[in-house]
C-alpha positions as CSV (number, residue, x, y, z in Angstrom):
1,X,-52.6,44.1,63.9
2,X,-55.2,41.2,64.6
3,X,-57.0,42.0,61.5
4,X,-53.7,41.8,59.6
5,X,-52.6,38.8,61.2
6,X,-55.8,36.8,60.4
7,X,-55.5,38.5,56.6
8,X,-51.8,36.6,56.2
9,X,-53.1,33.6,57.6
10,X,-56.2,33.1,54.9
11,X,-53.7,33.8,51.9
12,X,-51.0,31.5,53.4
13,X,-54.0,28.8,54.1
14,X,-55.3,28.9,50.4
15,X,-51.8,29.5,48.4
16,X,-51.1,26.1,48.1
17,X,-54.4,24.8,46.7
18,X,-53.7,27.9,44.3
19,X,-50.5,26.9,43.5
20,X,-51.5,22.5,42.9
21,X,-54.3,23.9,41.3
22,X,-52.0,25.6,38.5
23,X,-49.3,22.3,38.4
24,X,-52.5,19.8,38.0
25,X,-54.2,21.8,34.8
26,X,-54.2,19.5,32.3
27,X,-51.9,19.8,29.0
28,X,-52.9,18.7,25.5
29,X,-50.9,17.2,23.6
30,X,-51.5,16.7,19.3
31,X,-50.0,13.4,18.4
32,X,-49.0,14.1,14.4
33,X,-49.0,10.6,13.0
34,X,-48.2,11.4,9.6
35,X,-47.1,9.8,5.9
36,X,-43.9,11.1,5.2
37,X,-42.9,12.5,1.8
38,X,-39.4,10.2,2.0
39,X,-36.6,12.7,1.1
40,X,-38.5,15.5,0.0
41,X,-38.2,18.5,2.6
42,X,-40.1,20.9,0.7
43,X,-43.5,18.6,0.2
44,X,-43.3,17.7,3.9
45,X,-42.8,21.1,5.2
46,X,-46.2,22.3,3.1
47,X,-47.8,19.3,4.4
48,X,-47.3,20.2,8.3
49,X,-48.2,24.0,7.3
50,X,-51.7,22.4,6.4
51,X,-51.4,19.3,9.4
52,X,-50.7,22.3,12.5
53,X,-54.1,24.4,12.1
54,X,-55.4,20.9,12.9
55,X,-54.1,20.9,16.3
56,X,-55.7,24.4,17.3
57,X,-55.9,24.6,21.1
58,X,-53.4,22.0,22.1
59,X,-50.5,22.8,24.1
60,X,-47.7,20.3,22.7
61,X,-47.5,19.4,19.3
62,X,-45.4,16.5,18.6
63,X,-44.0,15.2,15.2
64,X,-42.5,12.3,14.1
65,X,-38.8,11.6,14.0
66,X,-37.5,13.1,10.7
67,X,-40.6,15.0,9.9
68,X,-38.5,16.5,7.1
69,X,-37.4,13.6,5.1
70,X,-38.2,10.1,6.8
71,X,-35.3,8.0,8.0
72,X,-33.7,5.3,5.4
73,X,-33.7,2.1,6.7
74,X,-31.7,0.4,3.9
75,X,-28.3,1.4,3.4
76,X,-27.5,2.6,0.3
77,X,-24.2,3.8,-1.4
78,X,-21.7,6.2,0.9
79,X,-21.8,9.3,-1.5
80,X,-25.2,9.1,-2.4
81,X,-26.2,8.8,1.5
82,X,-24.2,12.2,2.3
83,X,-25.2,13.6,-0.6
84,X,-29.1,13.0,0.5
85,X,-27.9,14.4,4.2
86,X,-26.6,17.2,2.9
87,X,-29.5,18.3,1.0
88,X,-31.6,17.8,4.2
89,X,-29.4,19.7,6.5
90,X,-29.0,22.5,4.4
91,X,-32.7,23.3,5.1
92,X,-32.0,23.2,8.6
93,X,-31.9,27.2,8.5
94,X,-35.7,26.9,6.9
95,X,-37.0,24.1,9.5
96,X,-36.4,26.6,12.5
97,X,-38.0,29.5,10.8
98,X,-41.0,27.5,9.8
99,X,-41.2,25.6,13.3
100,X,-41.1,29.2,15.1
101,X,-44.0,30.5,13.1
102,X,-46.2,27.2,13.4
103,X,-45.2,27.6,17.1
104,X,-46.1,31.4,17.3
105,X,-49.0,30.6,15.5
106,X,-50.8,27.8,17.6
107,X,-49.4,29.1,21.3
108,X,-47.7,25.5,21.6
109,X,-44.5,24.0,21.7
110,X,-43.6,22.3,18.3
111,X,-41.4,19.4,18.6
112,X,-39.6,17.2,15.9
113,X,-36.2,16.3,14.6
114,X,-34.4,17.0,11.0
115,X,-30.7,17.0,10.3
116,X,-28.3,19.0,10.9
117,X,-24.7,18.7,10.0
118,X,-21.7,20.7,12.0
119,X,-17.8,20.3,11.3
120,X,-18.3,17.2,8.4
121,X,-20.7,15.3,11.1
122,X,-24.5,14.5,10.9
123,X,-26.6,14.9,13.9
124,X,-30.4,13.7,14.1
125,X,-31.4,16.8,16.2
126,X,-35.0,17.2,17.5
127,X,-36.1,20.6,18.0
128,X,-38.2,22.1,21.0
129,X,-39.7,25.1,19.6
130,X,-42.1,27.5,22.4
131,X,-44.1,30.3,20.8
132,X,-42.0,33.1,21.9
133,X,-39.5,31.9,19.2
134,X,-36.9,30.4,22.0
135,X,-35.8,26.9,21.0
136,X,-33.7,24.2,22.3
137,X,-32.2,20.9,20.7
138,X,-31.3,17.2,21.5
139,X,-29.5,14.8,19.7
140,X,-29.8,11.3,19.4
141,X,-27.7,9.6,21.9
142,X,-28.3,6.0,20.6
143,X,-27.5,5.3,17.5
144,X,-26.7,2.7,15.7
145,X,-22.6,1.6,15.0
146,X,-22.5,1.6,11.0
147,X,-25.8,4.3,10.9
148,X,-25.7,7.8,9.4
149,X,-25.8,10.1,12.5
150,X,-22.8,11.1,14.8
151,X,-24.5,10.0,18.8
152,X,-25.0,13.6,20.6
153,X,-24.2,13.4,24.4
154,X,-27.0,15.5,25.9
155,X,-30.4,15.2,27.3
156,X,-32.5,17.4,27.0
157,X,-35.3,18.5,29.2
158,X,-38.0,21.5,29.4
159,X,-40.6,22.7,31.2
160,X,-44.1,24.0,29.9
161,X,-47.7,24.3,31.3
162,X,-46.6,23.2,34.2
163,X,-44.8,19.9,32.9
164,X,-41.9,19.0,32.8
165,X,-40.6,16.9,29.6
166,X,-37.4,14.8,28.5
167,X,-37.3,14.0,25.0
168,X,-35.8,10.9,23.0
169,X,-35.5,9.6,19.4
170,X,-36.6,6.6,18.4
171,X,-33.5,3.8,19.0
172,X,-32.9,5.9,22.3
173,X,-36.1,3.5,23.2
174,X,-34.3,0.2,23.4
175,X,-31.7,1.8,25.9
176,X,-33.5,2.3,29.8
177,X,-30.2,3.7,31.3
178,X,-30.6,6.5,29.1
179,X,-34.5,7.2,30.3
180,X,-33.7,6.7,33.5
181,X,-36.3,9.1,35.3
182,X,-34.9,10.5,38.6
183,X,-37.2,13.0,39.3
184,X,-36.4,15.2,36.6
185,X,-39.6,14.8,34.6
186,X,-42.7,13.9,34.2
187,X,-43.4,13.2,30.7
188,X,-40.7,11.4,28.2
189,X,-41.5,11.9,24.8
190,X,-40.3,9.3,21.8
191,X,-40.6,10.7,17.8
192,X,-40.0,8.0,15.6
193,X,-39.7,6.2,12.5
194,X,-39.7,2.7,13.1
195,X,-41.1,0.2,11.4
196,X,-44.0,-2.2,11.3
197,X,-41.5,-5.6,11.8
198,X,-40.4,-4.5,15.3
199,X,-44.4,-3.6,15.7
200,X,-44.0,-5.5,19.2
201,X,-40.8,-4.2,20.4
202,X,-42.0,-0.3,19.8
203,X,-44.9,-1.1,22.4
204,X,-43.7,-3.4,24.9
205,X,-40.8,-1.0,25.5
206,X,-42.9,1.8,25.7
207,X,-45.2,0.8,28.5
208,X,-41.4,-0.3,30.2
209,X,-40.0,3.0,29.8
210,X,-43.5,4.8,31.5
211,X,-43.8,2.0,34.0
212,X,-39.9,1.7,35.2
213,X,-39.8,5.7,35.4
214,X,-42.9,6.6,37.0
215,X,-44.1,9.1,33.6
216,X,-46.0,9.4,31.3
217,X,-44.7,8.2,28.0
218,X,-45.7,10.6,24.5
219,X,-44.6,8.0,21.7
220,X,-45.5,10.2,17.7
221,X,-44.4,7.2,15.3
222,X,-44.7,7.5,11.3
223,X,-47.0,6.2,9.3
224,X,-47.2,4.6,5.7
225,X,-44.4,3.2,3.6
226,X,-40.9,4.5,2.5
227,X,-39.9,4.4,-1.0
228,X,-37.8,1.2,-0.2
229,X,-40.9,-0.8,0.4
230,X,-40.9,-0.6,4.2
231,X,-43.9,-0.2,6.3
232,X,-44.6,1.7,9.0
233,X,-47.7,0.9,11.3
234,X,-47.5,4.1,13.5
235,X,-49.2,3.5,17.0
236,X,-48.4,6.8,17.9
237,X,-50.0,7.0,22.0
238,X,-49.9,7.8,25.0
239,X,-49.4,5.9,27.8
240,X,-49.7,6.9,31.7
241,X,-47.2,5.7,34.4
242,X,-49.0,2.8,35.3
243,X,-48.5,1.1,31.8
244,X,-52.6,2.3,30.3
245,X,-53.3,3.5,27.3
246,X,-54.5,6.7,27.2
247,X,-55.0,7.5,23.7
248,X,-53.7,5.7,20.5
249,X,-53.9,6.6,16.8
250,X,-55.0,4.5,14.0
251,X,-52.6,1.5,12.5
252,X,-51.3,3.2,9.1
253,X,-53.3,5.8,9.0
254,X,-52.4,9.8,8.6
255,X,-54.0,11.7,11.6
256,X,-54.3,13.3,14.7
257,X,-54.8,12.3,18.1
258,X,-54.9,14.5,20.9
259,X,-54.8,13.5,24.5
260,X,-54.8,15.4,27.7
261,X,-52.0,14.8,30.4
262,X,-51.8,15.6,33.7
């Protein structure tokens, strides 16, 4: 009984190390800073077929906002916008089947948005895809008054590797309230398409949103310019609570960074 006694005692002594060993393994994430091919779903889908091999060995794989199409800034006429929409979300079918085989594929999560469309309304949903095929969705919350996309009224966030994540979409960013860490996460991740004139905004507000909540902050911009003659610089990083830099990809460029985040 002595012998026993002392046996419970060393496992209950070194479970805990065990256990903060596990939570404190590092998790690498692929920042996919990419040129979008604006409006074209089929050339963008081939192009992250040939852009995920590239992130072999990484845990999280992060796209930009509208990985599918790119996001038009300028407004154009009503019935061509919808029209453009509903080409995109009638792909949306296509987007999950190819996100759950890239996913399956690499062992990570996949995560980007594309449209969808449900009862005449547009949602800019971004997809969580894990490599057992299981997926979950957010949609953007902040949008703007006379945009394209119906605001969704969820947050989302997940857990993997021992992380836990909540994920945003670009506008989301200027809105702290709707970060607001308390406790739920660790890591708050940002896709986006916005654009080289709001350069400071995008990382000013970043390093606020991981300093105000404690996270880290995952930020995958686009890169490149639209077919409207708008720019996009990218700075696609990753920033730790305490406002540093941790890893940052190249102004205009189309590449991957990865970073590892505890």
């Amino acid at each position: 009984m002595k012998i026993l006694s002392c046996i419970l005692f060393v496992v209950l002594s070194i479970l805990p190390s065990m256990v903060k060993g596990q939570e404190m393994k590092p998790v690498k994430v692929a920042l996919v800073q990419a040129h979008l091919i604006w409006g074209d779903v089929k050339a963008n889908l081939f192009a992250f077929d040939k852009r995920v091999p590239l992130c072999e060995g990484c845990d999280v794989i992060v796209f930009p906002e509208l990985f599918t199409s790119g996001c038009e800034m300028k407004k154009r006429d009503r019935e061509e916008a919808d029209s453009t929409k509903d080409k995109i979300a009638s792909y949306y079918p296509e987007v999950i089947r190819r996100m759950k085989k890239w996913a399956k594929r690499s062992k990570a999560l996949i995560i980007g948005s594309t449209i969808y469309k449900e009862d005449g309304k547009y949602y800019n949903r971004l997809l969580a895809v894990f490599p057992d095929g299981n997926y979950q969705y957010y949609d953007k919350h902040n949008c703007f008054k006379k945009g394209s996309f119906s605001p969704g009224d969820k947050h989302l966030t997940l857990s993997w590797k021992g992380l836990r994540f909540s994920t945003y979409i670009c506008y989301d960013l200027r809105f702290p309230e709707w970060s607001r860490n308390n406790g739920e996460y660790d890591a708050a991740i940002y896709i986006a398409n916005w654009p080289e004139s709001r350069s400071a905004d995008w990382n000013e507000l970043l390093r606020e949103r991981a300093m105000e909540n404690k996270a880290y902050v995952i930020a995958v911009n686009c890169a490149g310019t639209d077919f409207t003659g708008i720019t996009y610089k990218g700075e696609s990083c990753v920033i730790a609570p305490d406002g540093e830099v941790q890893a940052k990809c190249g102004d205009y460029r189309d590449t991957i960074v990865v970073c590892e985040v505890n």
